[in-house]
C-alpha positions, 0 to 999 in steps of 0.5 A: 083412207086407212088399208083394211088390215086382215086378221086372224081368227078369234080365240073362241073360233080356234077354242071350238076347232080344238075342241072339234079335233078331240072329238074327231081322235075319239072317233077314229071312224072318221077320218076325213073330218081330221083331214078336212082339219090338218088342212083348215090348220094348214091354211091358217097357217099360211095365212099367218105367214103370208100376213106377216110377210107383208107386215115386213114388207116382203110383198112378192114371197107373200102372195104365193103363200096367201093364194094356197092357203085360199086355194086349201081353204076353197078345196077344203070348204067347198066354194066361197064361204065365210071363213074366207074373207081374212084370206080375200082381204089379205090377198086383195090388200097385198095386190094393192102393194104390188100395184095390181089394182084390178086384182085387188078389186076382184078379191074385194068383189068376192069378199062383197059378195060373203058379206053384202051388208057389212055384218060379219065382224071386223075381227072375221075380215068384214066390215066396211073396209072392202066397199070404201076399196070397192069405191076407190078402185071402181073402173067405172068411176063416177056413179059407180064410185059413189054406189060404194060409198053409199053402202058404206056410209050406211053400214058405217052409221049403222056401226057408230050407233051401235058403238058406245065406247067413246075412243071407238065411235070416234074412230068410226065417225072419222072414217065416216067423214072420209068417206062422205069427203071421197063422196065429195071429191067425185061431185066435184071431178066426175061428176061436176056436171050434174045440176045439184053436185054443189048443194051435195057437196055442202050438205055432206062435208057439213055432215063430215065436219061434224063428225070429224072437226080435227080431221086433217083431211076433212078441213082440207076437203073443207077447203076444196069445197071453199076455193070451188065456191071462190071462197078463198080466205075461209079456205086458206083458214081451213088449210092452215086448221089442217096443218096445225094438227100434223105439223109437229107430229114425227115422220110414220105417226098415224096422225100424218096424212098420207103421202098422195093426200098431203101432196094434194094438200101442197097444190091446193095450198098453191092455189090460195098462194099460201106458196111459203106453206106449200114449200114445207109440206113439200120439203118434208115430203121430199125428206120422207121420199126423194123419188117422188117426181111429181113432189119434186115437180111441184117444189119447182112450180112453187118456187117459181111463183114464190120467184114471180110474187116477189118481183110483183112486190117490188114492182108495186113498192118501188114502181118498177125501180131495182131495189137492194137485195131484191135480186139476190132473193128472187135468184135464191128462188128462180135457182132453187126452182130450176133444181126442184125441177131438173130432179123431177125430169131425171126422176121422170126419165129413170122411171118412165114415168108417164103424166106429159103434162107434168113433163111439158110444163116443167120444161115450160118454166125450165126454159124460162129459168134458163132465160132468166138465170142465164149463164150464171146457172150454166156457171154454177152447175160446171162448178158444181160438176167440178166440184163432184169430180174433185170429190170422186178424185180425192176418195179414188186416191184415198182408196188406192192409198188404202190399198197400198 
C-alpha cells in the first residue's frame, strides 16, 4: 500500500493569500494580520523544506523542521484546523520512516479527526490515505483494523463514482482492491476464528478481482484465499499471474511489489512447492537489498526443500538406488542452502534482530546440513578462508609497493 505523499497548497490557495497580503499593505492599521502572514509563509516554507528532505532521504533534519512549522501553523491558527493536514501527513509519514509507529499514527488520528469522512481534497492533504494508515498501525488489531478499512472502502467507492477519468478511476478501483485484500488478510490471521470469516473472505477478494484483475497483489491474495481453501492448483495459477505482471519490470519501477509483499509472495510460493520460483524472487530481493535477514533465511529454507525434493525424485525413479549425477545436484542445493543461511545468522546477530523462531529453525537445518555435507563443507569454507587471506596479503603488498 502506497504511503500518502504530502503535498503543498494549490496555486488558487497561495493566489487568494497574495491577494490578502495586498490588502493588509493598504491597510497599515492592521498589523497583526501581516504577522499572522509572515508566519503562515514561514510554515509553509518549512513544510516545503522538510517535504523535500524527506523526498532525498534525509529523515532525521526533516522531522524538527516539520514539527515547527506545525507548531507555527498551530500558534498562528489557533487549535487543529484544516490547513494543517499536508503538515500532519507529512509528519505522520516521516515518523513512519524513522520506524516510530506509534507517533505516525497519532498524526493520523488527528488528521482523522479534521477530516472525518475523507472529503477534503487530496490535493489539501485529505483523502483516504490516513485510515487505510489508520487501519494498518492499529494497536489493537483485529476488528479495530477492519473499522478503518471500512471507512476507507466507503470514502473510496464513493470517490470512484465520482472519477470518470478512465486512468484515474482505474487508480482508485486499485486502491480499493487493496484495501478490500487487507481487509481480507485480517479474517484470515486475527480473526479466522469468527464462524463467517470464509464467506467474507470469498465475497471480497471476488469484488477485488474485479476491481483490479492484474493487480500483483490481488492475484496473490487470490492465491492465499485458495491454499487456505486447499485449492492448490488455482492457487499456484494465481502466483504465476502475479509474477508475470512484475518479472521483467526494472528494479524501483512502481509496477514492482514492495519488498515486505514479495517476501510474503516468496513463502506462499514455497507452500504450493513452486520452490524454483520462490528462489528467483528471493534472489532479486537479495540483489536489491542484502541485510535482509529473513530473505536470506527464506533462500536457505527453499534450498533445502529444493535439496529434499530432489532426493525424493531419485527415490521414486530408481527405488532408493544412487544415480549419476544426483548427488552433485543435491549438494549444489544443500550448499547453497547452508550459505543462504549462515548470512541470515550473521545478519541475525549484527542487528540484534529479534523472531526466535527464525533463529531457531535456521539452526535446525543448519545442523542438519552440517550432518549431511559433513567435512567437505568444513573443507570448503578453510579454503574459502584461505583464499579471502591470500586476497587480503596480495592487496597489503600492493599498497605498501604503492607507498614505496
Amino acid at each position: 500500500m502506497a504511503k500518502a505523499k504530502p503535498s503543498g497548497r494549490d496555486k488558487s490557495h497561495r493566489e487568494k493569500r497574495g491577494d490578502s497580503t495586498s490588502l493588509n499593505k493598504v491597510l497599515p492599521d492592521r498589523p497583526v494580520s501581516r504577522k499572522s502572514t509572515a508566519k503562515n509563509e514561514l510554515a509553509e516554507e518549512l513544510l516545503t523544506r522538510a517535504s523535500a528532505l524527506l523526498q532525498t532521504s534525509q529523515t532525521d533534519e526533516a522531522l524538527p523542521i516539520a514539527e515547527r512549522s506545525l507548531k507555527l501553523s498551530q500558534s498562528n491558527n489557533g487549535g487543529l484546523t484544516l490547513n494543517l493536514l499536508p503538515t500532519l501527513n507529512l509528519l505522520a509519514e516521516i515518523n513512519l520512516e524513522l520506524g516510530n509507529a506509534h507517533e505516525a499514527r497519532e498524526y493520523f488520528l488527528q488528521a482523522s479527526v479534521l477530516d472525518p469522512n475523507g472529503l477534503v481534497p487530496e490535493l489539501q492533504g485529505g483523502g483516504v490515505e490516513k485510515f487505510l494508515w489508520l487501519a494498518q498501525l492499529s494497536e489493537e488489531g483485529g476488528k479495530d483494523s477492519v473499522s478503518w478499512f471500512e471507512k476507507a472502502i466507503l470514502i473510496q467507492r464513493n470517490a470512484i463514482a465520482l472519477t470518470l477519468e478512465p486512468t484515474l478511476r482505474m487508480q482508485k478501483s486499485k486502491k480499493l482492491a487493496a484495501a478490500l485484500c487487507g481487509v481480507i488478510e485480517i479474517y484470515m490471521t486475527d480473526l479466522s476464528w469468527e464462524s463467517d470469516a470464509e464467506i467474507r473472505c470469498e465475497t471480497l477478494i471476488t469484488e477485488a478481482i474485479l476491481l483490479a484483475p492484474e493487480s500483483p497483489e490481488t492475484l496473490q491474495t487470490l492465491a492465499n484465499v485458495r491454499i487456505s481453501q486447499s485449492k492448490l492448483e488455482e492457487a499456484r495459477k494465481a502466483l504465476a499471474g502475479s509474477i508475470e505482471i512484475w518479472k521483467n519490470l526494472p528494479a524501483g519501477d512502481e509496477g514492482v511489489p514492495d519488498f515486505p509483499t514479495r517476501i510474503s509472495l516468496s513463502r506462499l510460493l514455497m507452500e504450493v512447492e513452486m520452490e524454483g520460483e520462490s528462489m528467483e524472487v528471493l534472489e532479486r530481493l537479495v540483489e536489491e537489498d542484502d541485510t535482509s535477514v529473513e530473505a536470506w533465511y527464506l533462500g536457505g529454507w527453499c534450498s533445502y526443500l529444493i535439496a529434499e525434493k530432489s532426493q525424493a525424485v531419485q527415490n521414486l525413479i530408481f527405488n532408493g538406488a544412487k544415480a549419476g549425477g544426483e548427488d552433485s545436484e543435491r549438494h549444489e542445493a544443500l550448499t547453497s542452502s547452508h550459505d543462504w543461511l549462515r548470512n541470515s545468522l550473521r545478519l541475525y546477530e549484527l542487528q540484534d534482530y529479534e523472531d526466535d523462531r527464525l533463529r531457531d529453525h535456521a539452526l535446525e537445518l543448519l545442523h542438519h546440513l552440517d550432518e549431511e555435507l559433513g567435512e567437505s563443507k568444513g573443507e570448503d569454507e578453510d579454503e574459502e578462508a584461505q583464499d579471502e587471506e591470500w586476497e587480503s596479503d596480495v592487496e597489503d603488498e600492493d599498497q605498501e609497493m604503492d607507498g614505496t
